[in-house]
TIFI-874361 format. One record per residue (C-alpha): residue in one letter; x, y, z. Coordinates in Angstrom, 3 decimals. Layout:
@residu:a | east:X | north:Y | up:Z $
...
END
This chain:
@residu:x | east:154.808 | north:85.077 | up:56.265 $
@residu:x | east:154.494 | north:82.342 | up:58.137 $
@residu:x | east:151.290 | north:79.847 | up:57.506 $
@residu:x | east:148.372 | north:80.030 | up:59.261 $
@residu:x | east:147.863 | north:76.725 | up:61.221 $
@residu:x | east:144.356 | north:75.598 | up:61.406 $
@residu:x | east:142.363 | north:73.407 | up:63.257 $
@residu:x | east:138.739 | north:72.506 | up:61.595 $
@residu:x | east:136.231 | north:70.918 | up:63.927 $
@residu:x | east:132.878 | north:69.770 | up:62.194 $
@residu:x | east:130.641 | north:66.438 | up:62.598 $
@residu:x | east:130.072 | north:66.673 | up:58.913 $
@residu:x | east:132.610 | north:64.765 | up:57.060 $
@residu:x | east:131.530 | north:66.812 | up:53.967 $
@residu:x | east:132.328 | north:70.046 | up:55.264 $
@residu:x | east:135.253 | north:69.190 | up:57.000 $
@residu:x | east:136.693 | north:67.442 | up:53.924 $
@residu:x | east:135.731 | north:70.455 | up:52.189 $
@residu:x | east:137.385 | north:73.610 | up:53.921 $
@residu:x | east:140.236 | north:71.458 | up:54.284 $
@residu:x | east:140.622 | north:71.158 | up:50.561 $
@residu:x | east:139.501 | north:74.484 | up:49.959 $
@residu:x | east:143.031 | north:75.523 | up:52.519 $
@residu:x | east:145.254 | north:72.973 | up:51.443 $
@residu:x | east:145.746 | north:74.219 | up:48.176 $
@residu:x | east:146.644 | north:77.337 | up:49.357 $
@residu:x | east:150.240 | north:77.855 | up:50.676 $
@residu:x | east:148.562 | north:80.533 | up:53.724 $
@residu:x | east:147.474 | north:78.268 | up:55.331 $
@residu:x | east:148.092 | north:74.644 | up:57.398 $
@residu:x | east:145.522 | north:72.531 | up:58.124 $
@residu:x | east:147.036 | north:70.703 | up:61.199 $
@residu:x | east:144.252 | north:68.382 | up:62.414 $
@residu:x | east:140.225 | north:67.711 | up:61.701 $
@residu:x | east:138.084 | north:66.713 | up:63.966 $
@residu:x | east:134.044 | north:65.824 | up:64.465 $
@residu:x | east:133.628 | north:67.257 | up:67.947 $
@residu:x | east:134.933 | north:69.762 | up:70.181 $
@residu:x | east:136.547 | north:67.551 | up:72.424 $
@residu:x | east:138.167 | north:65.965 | up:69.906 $
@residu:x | east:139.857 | north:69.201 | up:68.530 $
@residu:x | east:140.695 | north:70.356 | up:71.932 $
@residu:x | east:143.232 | north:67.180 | up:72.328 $
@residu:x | east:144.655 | north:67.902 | up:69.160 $
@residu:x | east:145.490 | north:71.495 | up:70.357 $
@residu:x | east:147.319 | north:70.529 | up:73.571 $
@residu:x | east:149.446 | north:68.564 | up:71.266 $
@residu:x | east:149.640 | north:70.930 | up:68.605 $
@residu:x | east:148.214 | north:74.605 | up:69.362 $
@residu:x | east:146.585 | north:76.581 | up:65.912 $
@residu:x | east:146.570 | north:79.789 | up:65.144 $
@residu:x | east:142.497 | north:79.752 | up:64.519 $
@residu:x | east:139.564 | north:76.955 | up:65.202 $
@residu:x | east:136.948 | north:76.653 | up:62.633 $
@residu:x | east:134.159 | north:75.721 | up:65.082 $
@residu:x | east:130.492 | north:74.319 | up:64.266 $
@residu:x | east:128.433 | north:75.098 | up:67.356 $
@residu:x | east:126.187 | north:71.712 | up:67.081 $
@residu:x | east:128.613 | north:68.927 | up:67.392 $
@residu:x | east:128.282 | north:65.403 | up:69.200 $
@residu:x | east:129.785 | north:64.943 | up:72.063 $
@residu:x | east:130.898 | north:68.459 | up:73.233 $
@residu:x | east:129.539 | north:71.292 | up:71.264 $
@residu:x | east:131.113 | north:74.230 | up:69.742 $
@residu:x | east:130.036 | north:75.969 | up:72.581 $
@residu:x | east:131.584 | north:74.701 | up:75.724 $
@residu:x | east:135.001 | north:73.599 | up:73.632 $
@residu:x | east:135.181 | north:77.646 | up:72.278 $
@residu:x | east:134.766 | north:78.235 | up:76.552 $
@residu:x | east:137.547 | north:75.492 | up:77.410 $
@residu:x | east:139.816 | north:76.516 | up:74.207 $
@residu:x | east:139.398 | north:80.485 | up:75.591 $
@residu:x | east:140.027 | north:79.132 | up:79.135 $
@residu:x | east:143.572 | north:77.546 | up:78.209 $
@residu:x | east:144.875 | north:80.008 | up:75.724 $
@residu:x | east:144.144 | north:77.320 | up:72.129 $
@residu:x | east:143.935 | north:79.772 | up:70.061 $
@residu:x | east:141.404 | north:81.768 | up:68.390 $
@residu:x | east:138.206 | north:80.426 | up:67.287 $
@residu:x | east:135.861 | north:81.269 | up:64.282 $
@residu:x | east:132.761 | north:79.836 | up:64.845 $
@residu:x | east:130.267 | north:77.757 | up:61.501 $
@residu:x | east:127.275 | north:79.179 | up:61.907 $
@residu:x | east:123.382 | north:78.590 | up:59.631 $
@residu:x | east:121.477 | north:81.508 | up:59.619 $
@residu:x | east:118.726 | north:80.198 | up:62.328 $
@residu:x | east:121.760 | north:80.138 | up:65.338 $
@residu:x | east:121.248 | north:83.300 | up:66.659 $
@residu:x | east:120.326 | north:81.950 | up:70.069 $
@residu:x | east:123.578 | north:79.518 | up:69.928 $
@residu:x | east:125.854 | north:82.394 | up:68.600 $
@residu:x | east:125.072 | north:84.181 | up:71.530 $
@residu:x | east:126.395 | north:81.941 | up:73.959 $
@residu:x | east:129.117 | north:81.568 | up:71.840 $
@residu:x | east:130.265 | north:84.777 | up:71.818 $
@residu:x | east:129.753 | north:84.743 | up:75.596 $
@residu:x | east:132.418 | north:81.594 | up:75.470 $
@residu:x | east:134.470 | north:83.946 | up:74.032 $
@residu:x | east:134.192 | north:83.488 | up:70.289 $
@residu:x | east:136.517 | north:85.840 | up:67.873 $
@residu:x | east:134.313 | north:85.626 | up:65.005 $
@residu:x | east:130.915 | north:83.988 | up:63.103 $
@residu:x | east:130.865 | north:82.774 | up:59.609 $
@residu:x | east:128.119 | north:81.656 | up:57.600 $
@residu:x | east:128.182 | north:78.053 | up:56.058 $
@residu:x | east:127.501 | north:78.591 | up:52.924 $
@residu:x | east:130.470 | north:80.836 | up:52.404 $
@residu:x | east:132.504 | north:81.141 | up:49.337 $
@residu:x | east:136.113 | north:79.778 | up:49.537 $
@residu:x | east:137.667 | north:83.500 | up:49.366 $
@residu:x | east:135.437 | north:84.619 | up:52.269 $
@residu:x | east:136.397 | north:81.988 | up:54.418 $
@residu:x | east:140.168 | north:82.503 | up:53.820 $
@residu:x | east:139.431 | north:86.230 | up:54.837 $
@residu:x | east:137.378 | north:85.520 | up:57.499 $
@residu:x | east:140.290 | north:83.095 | up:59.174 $
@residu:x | east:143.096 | north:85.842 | up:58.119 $
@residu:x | east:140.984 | north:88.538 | up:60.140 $
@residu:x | east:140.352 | north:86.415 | up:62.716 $
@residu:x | east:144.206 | north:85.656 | up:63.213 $
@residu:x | east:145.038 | north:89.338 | up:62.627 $
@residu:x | east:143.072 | north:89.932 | up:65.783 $
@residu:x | east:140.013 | north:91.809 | up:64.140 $
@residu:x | east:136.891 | north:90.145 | up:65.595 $
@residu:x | east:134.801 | north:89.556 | up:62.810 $
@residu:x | east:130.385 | north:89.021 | up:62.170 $
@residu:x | east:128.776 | north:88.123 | up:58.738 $
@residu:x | east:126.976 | north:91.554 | up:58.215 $
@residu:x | east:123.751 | north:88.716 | up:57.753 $
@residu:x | east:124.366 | north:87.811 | up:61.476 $
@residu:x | east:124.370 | north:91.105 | up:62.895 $
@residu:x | east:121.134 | north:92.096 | up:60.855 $
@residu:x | east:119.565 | north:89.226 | up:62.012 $
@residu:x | east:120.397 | north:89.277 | up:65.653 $
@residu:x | east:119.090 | north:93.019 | up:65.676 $
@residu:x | east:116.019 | north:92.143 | up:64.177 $
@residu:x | east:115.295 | north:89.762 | up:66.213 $
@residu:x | east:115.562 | north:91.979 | up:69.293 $
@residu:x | east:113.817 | north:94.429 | up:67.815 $
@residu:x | east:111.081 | north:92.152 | up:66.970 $
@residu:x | east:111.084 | north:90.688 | up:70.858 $
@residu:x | east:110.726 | north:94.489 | up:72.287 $
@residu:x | east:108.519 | north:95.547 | up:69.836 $
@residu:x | east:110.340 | north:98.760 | up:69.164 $
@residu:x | east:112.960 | north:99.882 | up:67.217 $
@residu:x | east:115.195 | north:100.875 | up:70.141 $
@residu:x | east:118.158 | north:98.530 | up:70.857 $
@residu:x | east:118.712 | north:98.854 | up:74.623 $
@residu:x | east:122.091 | north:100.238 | up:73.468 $
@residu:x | east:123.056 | north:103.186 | up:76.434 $
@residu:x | east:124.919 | north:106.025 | up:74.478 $
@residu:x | east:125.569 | north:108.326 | up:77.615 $
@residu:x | east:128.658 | north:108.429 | up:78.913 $
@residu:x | east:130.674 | north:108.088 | up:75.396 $
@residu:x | east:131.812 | north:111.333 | up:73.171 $
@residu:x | east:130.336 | north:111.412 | up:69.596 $
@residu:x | east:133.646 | north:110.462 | up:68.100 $
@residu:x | east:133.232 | north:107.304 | up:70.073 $
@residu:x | east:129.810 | north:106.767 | up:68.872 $
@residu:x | east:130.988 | north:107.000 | up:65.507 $
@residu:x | east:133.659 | north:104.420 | up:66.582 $
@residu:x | east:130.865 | north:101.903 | up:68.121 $
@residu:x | east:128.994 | north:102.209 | up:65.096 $
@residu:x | east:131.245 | north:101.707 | up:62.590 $
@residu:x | east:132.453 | north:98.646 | up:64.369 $
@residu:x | east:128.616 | north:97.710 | up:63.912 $
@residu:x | east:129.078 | north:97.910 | up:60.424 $
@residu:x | east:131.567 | north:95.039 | up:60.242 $
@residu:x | east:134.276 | north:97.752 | up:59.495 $
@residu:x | east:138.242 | north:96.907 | up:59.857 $
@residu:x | east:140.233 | north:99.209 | up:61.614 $
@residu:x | east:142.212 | north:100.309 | up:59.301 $
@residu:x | east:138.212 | north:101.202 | up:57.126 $
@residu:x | east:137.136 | north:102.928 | up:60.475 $
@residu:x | east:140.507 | north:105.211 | up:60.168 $
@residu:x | east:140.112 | north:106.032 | up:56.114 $
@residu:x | east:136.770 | north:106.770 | up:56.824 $
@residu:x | east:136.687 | north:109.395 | up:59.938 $
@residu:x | east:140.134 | north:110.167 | up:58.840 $
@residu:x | east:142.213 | north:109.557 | up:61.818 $
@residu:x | east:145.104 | north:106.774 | up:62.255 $
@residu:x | east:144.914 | north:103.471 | up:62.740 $
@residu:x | east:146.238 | north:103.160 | up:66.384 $
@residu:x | east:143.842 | north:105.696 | up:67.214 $
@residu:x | east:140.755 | north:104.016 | up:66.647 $
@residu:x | east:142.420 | north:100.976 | up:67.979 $
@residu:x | east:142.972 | north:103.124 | up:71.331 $
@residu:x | east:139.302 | north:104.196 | up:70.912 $
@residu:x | east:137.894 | north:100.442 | up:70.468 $
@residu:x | east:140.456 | north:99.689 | up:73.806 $
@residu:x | east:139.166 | north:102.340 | up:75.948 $
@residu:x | east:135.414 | north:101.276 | up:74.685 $
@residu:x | east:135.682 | north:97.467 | up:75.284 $
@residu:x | east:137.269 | north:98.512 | up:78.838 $
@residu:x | east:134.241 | north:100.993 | up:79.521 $
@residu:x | east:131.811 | north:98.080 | up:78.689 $
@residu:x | east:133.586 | north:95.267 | up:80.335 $
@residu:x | east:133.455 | north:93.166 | up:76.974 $
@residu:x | east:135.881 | north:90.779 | up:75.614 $
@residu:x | east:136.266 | north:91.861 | up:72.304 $
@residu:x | east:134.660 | north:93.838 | up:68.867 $
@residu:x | east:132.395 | north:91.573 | up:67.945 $
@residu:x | east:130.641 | north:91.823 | up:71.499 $
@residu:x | east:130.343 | north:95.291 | up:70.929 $
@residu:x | east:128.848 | north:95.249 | up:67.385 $
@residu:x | east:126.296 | north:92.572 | up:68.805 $
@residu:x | east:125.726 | north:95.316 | up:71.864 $
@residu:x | east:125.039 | north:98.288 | up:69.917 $
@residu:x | east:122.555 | north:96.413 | up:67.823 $
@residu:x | east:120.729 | north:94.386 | up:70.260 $
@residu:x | east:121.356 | north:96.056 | up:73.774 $
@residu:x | east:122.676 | north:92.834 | up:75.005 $
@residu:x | east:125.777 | north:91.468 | up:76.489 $
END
């Protein structure tokens, strides 16, 4: 297997020092350049594109935010944003930029490795935390329990799909547990994405929980 190259983008010296050592030592990965602002870590991708950004949204210069857009834009790579849990606003718009995935910062070493391994698999990927958050939140700002989610139009199996996705659920979980294959539900998520004119899985799960795009 060939490593994962990584590109770590963070205005705190401590954290970037840190996930950096945390990745070095294992032989998975590649750090291939650090930086402490977005536009800084786009340069070092023209030169030398990663397989997967770790991105902090608030960041000097240009912020997580509009460098996720402009690394989406030219094709970077994919980009797994640093998140604290009081972001929800700023994840968001990141996910509108295009984001693949949100982490929490105070993640443990393992998690993050997973989190960047999921990312580069292609599975779209939100702290369960996040998700909970971002639908209570909405719930809290319509004063009802109801999401703004629209379930007409999609068959029960693909309900069962959308919700499972919701649950922060890997493909290959989603197939164990309605017992189907793999490439089916990953036909299913497809066809879904298509019908909803979203980007990718994580959009979806923040959808169904929130009624938002």
């Amino acid at each position: 297997m060939e490593k994962i190259k990584v590109i770590i983008a963070d205005d705190s010296d401590f954290v970037r020092d840190g996930m950096k050592i945390i990745l070095d030592v294992d032989e998975d990965f590649e750090v291939i350049g650090c930086a402490a602002n977005g536009r800084d870590a786009i340069e070092l991708a023209r030169n030398n594109p990663p397989d997967v950004f770790l991105m902090d949204i608030q960041m000097p210069v240009m912020d997580g935010i509009e460098a996720t857009k402009l690394i989406v834009e030219e094709g970077l790579g994919k980009v797994l944003i640093l998140t604290t849990f009081d972001d929800d606003d700023l994840v968001k718009q990141a996910l509108k930029s295009g984001a693949n995935g949100y982490l929490i910062k105070n993640h443990t070493p393992d998690h993050l490795k997973q989190m960047i391994r999921s990312v580069y698999t292609g599975t779209g990927v939100m702290e369960e935390s996040i998700l909970k958050n971002l639908a209570n939140n909405a719930v809290n700002e319509a004063g009802a329990s109801a999401s703004g989610f629209d379930p007409s139009g999609y068959s029960e199996r693909e309900l069962e799909i959308i919700k499972a996705v919701a649950e922060g659920l890997s493909n290959k979980e989603i197939a164990q547990k309605l017992f189907i294959s793999e490439g089916t539900v990953k036909n299913y998520i497809t066809n879904i994405l298509s019908k909803e004119d979203l980007s990718h899985r994580t959009a979806l799960a923040v959808y169904y929980l929130t009624g938002k795009k």
